[in-house]
C-alpha positions as CSV (number, residue, x, y, z in Angstrom):
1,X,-29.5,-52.1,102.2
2,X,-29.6,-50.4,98.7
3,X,-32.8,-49.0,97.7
4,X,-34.1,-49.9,94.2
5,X,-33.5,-46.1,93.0
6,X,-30.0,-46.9,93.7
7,X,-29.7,-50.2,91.7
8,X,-31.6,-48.4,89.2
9,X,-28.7,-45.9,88.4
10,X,-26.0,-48.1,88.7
11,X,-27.7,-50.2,85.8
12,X,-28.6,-46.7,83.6
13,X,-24.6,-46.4,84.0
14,X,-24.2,-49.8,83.0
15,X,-24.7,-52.1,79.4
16,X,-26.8,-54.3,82.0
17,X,-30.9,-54.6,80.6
18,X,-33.5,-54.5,83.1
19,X,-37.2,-53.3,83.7
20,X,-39.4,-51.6,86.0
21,X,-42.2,-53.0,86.8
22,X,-45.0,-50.8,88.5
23,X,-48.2,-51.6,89.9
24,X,-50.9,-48.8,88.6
25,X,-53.9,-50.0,89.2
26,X,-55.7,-52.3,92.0
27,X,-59.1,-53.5,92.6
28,X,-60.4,-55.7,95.1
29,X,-58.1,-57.6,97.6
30,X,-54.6,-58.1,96.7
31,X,-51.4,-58.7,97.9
32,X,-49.5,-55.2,97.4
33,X,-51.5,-51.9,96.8
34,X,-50.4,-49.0,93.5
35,X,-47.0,-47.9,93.7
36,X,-45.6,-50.8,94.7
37,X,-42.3,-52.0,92.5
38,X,-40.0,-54.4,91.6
39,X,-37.1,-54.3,89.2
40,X,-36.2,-57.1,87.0
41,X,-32.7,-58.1,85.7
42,X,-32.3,-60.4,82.4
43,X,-30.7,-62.6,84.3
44,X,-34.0,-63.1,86.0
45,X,-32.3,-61.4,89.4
46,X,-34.9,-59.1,90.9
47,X,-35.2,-56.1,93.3
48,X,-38.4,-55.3,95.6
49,X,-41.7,-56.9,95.0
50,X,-45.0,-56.7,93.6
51,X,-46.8,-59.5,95.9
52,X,-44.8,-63.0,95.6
53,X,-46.7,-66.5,94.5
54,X,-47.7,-67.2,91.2
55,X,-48.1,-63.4,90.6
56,X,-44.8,-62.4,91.2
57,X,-43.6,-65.4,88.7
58,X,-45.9,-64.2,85.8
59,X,-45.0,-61.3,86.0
60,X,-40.9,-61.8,85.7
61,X,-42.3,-63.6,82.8
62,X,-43.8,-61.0,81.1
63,X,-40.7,-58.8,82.3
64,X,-37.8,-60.7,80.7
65,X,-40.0,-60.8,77.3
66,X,-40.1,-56.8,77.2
67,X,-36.6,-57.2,78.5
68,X,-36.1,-58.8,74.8
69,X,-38.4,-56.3,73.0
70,X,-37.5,-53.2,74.7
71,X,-41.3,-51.5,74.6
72,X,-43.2,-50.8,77.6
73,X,-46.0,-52.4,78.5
74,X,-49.4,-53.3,80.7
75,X,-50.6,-56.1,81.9
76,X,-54.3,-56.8,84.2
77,X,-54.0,-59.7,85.8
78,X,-57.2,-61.5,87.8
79,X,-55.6,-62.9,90.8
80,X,-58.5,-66.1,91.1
81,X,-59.0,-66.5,87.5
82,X,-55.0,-66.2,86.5
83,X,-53.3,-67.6,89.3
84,X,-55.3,-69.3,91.5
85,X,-54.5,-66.7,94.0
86,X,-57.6,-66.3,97.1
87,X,-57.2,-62.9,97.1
88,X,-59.6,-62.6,94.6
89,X,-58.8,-58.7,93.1
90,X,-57.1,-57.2,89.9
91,X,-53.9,-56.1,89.7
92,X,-52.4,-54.0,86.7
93,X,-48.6,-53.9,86.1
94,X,-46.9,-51.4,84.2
95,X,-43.3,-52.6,82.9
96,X,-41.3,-50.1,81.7
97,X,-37.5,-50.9,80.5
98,X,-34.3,-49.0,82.3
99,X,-32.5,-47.2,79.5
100,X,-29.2,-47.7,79.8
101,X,-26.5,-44.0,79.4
102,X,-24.4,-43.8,76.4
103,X,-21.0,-43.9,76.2
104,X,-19.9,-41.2,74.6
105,X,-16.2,-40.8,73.8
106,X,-14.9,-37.3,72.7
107,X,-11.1,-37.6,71.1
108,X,-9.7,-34.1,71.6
109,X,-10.7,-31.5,74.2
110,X,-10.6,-28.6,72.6
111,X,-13.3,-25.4,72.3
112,X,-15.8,-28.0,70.6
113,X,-14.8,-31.2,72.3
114,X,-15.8,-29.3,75.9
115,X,-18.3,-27.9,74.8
116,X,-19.4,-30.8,73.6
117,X,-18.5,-32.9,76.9
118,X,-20.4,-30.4,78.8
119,X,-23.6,-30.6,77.3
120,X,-23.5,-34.5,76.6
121,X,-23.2,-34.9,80.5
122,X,-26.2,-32.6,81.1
123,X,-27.9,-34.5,78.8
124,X,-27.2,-37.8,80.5
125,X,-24.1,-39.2,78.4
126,X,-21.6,-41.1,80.0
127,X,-18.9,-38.5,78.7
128,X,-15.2,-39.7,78.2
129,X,-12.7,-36.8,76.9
130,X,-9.0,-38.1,75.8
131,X,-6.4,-36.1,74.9
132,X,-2.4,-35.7,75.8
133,X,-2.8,-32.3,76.5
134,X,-3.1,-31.9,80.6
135,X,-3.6,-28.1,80.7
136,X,-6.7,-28.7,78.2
137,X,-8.2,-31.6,80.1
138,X,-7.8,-29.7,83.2
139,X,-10.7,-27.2,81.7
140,X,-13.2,-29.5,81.3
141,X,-16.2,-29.3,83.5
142,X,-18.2,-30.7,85.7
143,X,-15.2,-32.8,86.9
144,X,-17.5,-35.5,87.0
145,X,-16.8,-36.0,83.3
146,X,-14.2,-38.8,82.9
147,X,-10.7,-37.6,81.0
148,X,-8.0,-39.7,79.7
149,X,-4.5,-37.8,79.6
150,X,-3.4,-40.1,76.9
151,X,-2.4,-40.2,73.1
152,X,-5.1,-41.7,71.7
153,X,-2.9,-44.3,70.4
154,X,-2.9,-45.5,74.2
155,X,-6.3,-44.7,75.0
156,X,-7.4,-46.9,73.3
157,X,-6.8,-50.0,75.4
158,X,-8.8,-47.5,77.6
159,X,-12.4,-47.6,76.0
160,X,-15.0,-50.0,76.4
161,X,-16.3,-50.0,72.3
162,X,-19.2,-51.9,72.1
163,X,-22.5,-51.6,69.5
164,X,-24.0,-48.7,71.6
165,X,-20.7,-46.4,71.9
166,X,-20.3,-43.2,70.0
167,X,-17.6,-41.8,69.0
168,X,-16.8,-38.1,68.0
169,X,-13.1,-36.9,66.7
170,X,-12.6,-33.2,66.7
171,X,-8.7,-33.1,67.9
172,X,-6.1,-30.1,66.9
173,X,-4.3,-32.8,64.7
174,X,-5.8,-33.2,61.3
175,X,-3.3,-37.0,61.3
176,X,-4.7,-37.7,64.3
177,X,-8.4,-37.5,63.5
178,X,-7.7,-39.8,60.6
179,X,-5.6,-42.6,62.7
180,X,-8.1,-42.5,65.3
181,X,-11.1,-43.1,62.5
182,X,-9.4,-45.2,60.9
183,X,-9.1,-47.8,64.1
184,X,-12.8,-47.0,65.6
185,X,-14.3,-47.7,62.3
186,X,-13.4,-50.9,62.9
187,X,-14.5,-51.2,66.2
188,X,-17.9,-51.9,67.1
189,X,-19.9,-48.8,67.6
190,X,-23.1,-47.1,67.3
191,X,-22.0,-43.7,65.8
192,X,-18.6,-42.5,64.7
193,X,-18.3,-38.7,63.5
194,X,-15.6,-37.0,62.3
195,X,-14.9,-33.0,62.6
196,X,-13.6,-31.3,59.6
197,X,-14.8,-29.5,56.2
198,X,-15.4,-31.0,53.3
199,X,-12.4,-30.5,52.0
200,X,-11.2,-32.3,54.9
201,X,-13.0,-35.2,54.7
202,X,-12.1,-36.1,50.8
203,X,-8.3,-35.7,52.0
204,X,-9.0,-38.1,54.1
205,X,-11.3,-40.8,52.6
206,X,-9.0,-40.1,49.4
207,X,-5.4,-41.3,51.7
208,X,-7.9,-44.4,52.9
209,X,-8.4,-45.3,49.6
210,X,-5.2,-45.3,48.6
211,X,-3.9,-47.3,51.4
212,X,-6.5,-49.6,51.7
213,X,-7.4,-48.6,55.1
214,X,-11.2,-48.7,55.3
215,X,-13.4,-50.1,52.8
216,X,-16.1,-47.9,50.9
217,X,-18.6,-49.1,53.4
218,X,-17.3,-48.7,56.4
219,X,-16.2,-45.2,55.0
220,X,-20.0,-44.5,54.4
221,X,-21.0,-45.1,57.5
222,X,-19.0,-42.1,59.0
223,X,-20.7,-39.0,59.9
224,X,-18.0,-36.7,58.3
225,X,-18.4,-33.6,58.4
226,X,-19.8,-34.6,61.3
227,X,-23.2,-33.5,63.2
228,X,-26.7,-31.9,61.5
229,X,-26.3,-29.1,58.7
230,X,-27.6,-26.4,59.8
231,X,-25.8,-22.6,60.2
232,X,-23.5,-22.5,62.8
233,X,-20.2,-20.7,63.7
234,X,-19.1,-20.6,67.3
235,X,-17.5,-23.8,69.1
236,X,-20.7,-24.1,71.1
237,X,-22.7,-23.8,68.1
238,X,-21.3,-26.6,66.5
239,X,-21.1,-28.5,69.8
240,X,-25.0,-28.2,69.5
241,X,-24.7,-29.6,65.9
242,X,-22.6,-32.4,67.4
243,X,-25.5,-33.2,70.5
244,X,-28.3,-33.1,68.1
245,X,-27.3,-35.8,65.9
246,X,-26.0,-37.6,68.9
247,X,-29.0,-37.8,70.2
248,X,-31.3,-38.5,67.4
249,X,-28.3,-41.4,67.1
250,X,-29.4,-41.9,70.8
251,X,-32.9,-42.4,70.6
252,X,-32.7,-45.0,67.4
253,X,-30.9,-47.5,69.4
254,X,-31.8,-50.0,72.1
């Protein structure tokens, strides 16, 4: 039997939302003492339990609804006065939501793109690297990090894009970086970056004009150059550039 720890990770490595749902506080009888917990699925599927009955019920209720909102709360509930229930004590509930891992997809493996990879993954991205280049991919660590020995033109029939992916292009092939923007931008995403100077980028927004390939608005909602500004000068340094605006990116979305 899978312990709710277990279904917990499988749904932070999933797009599936679900909540936590804690009990902090009791007073008086009741049904299941602090600590117990029970996890709660939208689909209204749960995992372990707080107490059953009309308690239980409620509080898949109030579950689902921060499901929706995505913002912790607490809940007291008087087992007599609320639900009828003879036990007669108070119970509080804290429901917390599961967040779920970004995917993060990294075209190109090179000095930044594992650098990049690597820290992503320690800081709890689902990490994808693609490139054609086997020798390259064969460097990236930890090998729990997914790579995709593919032209990117293949790759991607690969990807999962969806309204929380992000997507960073930092490959050897300044042709590539644009035909790989130029088909993400119009997938659905939550961040799409671009490596390059400035120079770079107006090349390349410049040959999109041009050939009506992406309209003004979707151009503007490129990071390109991509990452914060600050100073930086080694691979790792501007990996770190990369993660910071990944994660502020991160922590705006639900």
């Amino acid at each position: 039997m899978s312990s709710i720890y277990q279904h917990i990770s499988a749904i932070e490595n999933s797009s599936q939302k679900a909540v936590l749902c804690i009990i902090t506080h009791t007073k008086g009888s009741v049904p299941r003492k602090a600590g117990a917990k029970m996890l709660v699925l939208e689909t209204g599927k749960i995992y372990g339990s707080i107490g059953g009955g009309s308690l239980e019920k409620k509080v898949i209720e109030d579950a689902l609804k921060v499901i929706k909102i995505q913002k912790t709360s607490t809940y007291s509930h008087a087992l007599v006065q609320d639900h009828g229930m003879c036990c007669g004590g108070i119970v509080e509930i804290y429901i917390e939501p599961i967040v779920n891992k970004k995917n993060l997809y990294i075209f190109g493996g090179g000095h930044i793109g594992k650098a990049l990879a690597q820290y992503a993954y320690q800081l709890n991205f689902i990490v994808t690297v693609i490139d054609e280049r086997l020798d390259i991919l064969n460097e990236i660590q930890p090998t729990e990090i997914k790579t995709i020995n593919l032209y990117h033109h293949s790759a991607f029939q690969e990807l999962q894009f969806n309204d929380q992916a992000l997507i960073c292009v930092i490959t050897h092939n300044h042709a590539y970086d644009r035909e790989i923007v130029a088909y993400c931008a119009k997938q659905p995403h939550a961040y799409l970056g671009m490596i390059g100077s400035k120079r770079k980028v107006e090349v390349a927004k410049k040959l999109f004009r041009e050939g009506n390939v992406l309209t003004e608005d979707e151009m503007n909602k490129i990071d390109w150059p991509m990452g914060i500004n600050i100073k930086v000068q080694t691979p790792e340094e501007i990996a770190i550039a990369i993660l910071a605006k990944l994660i502020d990116v991160r922590n705006t979305i639900n």
